[in-house]
N, C-alpha and C positions, 0 to 999 in steps of 0.2 A: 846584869844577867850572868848567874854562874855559869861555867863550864857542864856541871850536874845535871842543870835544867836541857840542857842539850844532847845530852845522853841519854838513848833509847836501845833497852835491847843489849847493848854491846856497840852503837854504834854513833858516834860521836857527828849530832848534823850542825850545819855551819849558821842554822836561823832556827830561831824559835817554833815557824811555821811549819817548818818542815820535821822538826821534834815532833810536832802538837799533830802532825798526820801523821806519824809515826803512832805515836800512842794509841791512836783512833786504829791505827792496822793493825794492832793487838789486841784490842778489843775485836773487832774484828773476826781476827784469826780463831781467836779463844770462842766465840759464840761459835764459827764456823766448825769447828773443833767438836765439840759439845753436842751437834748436832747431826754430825756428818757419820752417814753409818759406813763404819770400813769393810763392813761384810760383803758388802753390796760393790762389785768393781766398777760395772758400769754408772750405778747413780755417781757414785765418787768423780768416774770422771768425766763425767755429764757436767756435775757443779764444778771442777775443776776447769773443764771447757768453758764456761758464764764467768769466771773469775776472771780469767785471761782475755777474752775477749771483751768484756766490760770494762777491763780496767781498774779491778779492785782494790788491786794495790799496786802502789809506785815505787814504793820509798826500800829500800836491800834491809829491813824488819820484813815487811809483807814478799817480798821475793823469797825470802828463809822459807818461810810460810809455804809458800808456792811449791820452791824448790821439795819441800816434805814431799807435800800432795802428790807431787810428780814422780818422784823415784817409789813412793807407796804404790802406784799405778803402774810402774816399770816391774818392780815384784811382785805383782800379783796376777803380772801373764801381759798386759801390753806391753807393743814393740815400742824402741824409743821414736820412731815414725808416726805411728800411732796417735801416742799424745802429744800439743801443743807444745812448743819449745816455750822456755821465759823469755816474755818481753823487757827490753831493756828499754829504758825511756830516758838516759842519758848518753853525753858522747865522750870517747874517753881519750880517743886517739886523734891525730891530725887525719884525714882521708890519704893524705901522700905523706909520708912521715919526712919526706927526704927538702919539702919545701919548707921557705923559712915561714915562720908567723907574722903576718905583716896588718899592722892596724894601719887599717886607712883614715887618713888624715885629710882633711877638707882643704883645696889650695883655693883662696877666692881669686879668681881675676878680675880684670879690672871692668873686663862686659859687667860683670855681674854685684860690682862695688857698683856701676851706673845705676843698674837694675834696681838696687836697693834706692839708691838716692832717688830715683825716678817715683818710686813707691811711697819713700817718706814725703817727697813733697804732696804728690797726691793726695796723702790721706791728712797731710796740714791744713790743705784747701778745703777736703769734705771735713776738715772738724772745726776748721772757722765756718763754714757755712751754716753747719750747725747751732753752731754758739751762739751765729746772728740770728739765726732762726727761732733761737730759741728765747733769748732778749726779746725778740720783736714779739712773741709769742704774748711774753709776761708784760709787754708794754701795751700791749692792742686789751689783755686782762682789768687791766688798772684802771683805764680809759674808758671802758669800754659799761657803757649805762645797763646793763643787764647786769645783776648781782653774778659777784664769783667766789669762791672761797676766799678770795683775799679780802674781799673788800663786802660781804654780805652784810655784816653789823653795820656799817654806816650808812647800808641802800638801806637797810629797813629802819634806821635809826630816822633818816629823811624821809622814808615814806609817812612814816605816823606823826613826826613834824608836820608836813604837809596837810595831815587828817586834821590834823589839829586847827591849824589856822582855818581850814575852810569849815569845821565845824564853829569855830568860834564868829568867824564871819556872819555865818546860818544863823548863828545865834543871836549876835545885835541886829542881825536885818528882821528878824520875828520878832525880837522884843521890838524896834522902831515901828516896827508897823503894829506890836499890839498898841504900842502909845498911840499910835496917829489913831486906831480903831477905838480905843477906849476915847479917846476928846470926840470923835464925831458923835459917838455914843451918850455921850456926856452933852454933847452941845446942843443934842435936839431937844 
């Protein structure tokens, strides 16, 4: 990403995203512009009020912006009391300039190296327990004479094996007994 793509305005921002709301603030600004009747002091600073307090824009593009609206509304008879101040929405300065900067740094002790270990063992136990549970799951599956998706082609491959032999059983006991019927028939 170029440096260019990051320039908005005049104002050189440090992420892409924050460019890419920037440009959306001049769009923006320009419809707001375009439509905004300056004759008119109070609607001015009516929509100038909904800007501010909405939130319209963030980014020092849409403050410029702001900044206009406001000093137009300071010369044309509002006091600077009057109208809304600009919100800033960053911070620039320390609160006490006179303390140091101090990143706090995590110190673990040793309670709390226990606490950790106390934890991993714990969740070693619930995930062997798991694992057993979860074998024994797939084991009771396998075993188990009700068709499962593991094992359905071979319950129904036996099921119609079995159809088969007891039809074909059915079948030489019909034929035997048409022979035995056909000789009595025969014999009279």
């Amino acid at each position: 990403m170029s440096d260019t793509e990051l320039i908005v305005e005049g104002y050189k921002f440090n992420s892409e995203a924050d460019a890419a709301r920037a440009r959306d603030e001049v769009k923006k600004a320009a419809y707001i512009k375009a439509r905004m009747n300056y004759d008119d002091p109070g609607s001015v600073k009516n929509v100038y009020e909904k800007m501010v307090s909405n939130r319209m824009f963030t980014t020092p593009v849409g403050n410029a912006f702001l900044k206009e609206v406001r000093e137009k509304l300071i010369k044309s008879g509002f006091g600077e009391d009057e109208v809304s101040p600009l919100p800033l929405f960053s911070r620039y300065a320390l609160e006490d300039e006179t303390k140091e900067v101090h990143i706090p740094t995590r110190i673990i002790r040793p309670k709390e190296k226990v606490e950790y270990k106390k934890r991993f063992i714990f969740m070693a136990i619930v995930n062997a327990v798991l694992i057993v549970a979860l074998i024994a799951m797939f084991a009771i599956a396998m075993n188990s004479d009700n068709p499962t998706i593991l094992n359905y082609e071979n319950a129904i491959q036996n099921k119609y094996a079995q159809w088969e032999m007891e039809l074909t059983e059915r079948e030489q006991a019909v034929k035997l007994r048409e022979r035995a019927l056909k000789m009595e028939y025969e014999g009279e």
